[in-house]
C-alpha positions, -999 to 999 in steps of 0.1 A, spaced: 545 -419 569 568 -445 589 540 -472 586 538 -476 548 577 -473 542 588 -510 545 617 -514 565 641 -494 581 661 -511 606 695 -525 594 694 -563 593 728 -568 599 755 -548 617 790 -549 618 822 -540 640 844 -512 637 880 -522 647 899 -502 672 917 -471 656 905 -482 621 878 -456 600 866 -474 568 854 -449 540 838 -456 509 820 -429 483 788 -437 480 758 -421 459 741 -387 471 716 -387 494 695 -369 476 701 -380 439 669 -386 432 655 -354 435 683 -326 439 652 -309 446 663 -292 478 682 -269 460 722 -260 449 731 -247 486 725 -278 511 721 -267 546 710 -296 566 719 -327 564 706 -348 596 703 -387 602 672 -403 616 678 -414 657 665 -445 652 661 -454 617 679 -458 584 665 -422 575 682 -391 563 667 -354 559 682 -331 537 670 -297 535 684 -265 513 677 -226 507 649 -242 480 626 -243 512 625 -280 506 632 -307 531 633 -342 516 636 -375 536 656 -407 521 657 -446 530 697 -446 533 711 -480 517 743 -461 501 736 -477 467 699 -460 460 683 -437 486 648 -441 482 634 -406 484 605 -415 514 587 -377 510 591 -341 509 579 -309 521 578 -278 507 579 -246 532 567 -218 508 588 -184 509 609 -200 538 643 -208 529 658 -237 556 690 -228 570 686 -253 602 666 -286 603 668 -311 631 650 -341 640 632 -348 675 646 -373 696 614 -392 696 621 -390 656 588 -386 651 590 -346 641 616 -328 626 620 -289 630 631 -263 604 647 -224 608 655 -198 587 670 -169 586 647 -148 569 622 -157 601 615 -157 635 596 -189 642 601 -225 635 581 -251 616 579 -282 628 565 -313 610 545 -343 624 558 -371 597 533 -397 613 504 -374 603 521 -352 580 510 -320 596 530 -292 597 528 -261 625 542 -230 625 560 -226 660 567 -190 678 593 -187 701 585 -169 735 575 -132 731 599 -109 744 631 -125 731 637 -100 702 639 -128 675 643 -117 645 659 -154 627 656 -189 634 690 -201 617 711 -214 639 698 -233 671 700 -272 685 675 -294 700 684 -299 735 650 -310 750 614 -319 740 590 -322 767 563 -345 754 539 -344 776 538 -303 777 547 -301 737 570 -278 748 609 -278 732 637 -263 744 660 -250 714 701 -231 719 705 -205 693 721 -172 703 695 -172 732 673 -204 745 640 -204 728 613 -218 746 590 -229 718 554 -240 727 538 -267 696 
């Protein structure tokens, strides 16, 4: 998906001066679409890029080009009869992982080949949602993450 977006990296940055926060309102993220649903309950920016995800109790997680004035919706995913209650990116930024808390496993999505795969925690843990939890590590080489929720899931992709 990230090859055929056009460009994402700011062209110009600027400086924020010592105990000084600038706010401005800007448009939606997701006013294009609204699709995610009327209960928001993810909103995550990209590591690296001018990206957003936004991701509701519709099941649908939606990624936008941020430029405050338009937010080019980039794609979206539905996850059928799986409302999202958590969704993170990777820190490679090349995935991003969803939870719920009607479920005990994770999906994660591959946005460079727009694969998705359902992801079981270790057996034994007595999982019964997938709500609530933070990426702490992701093991590439293994393909092995290592989420915090009320216990640590060990989640193998």
């Amino acid at each position: 998906m990230f090859q055929h977006c056009g460009n994402f990296l700011a062209s110009q940055s600027s400086v924020l001066r010592k105990g000084t926060i600038e706010v401005k309102r800007v448009c939606d993220l997701n006013h294009d679409t609204y699709v995610e649903g009327s209960i928001i309950k993810a909103v995550q920016f990209h590591p690296t890029a001018t990206v957003a995800l936004v991701a509701g109790l519709s099941g649908v997680v939606s990624l936008f080009q941020v430029d405050g004035k338009s937010n080019t919706k980039l794609h979206s995913v539905q996850f059928d009869r799986y409302p999202v209650r958590c969704a993170r990116f990777v820190p490679s930024g090349e995935q991003f992982i969803v939870g719920s808390q009607h479920h005990g496993f994770f999906h994660t999505y591959d946005m460079m080949a727009c694969r998705n795969v359902r992801a079981v925690p270790s057996q034994g843990l007595g999982i019964t949602n997938t709500k609530v939890y933070s990426l702490t590590l992701y093991n590439l080489i293994k393909k092995e993450m290592l989420l915090f929720g009320h216990v640590r899931y060990r989640v193998h992709t």
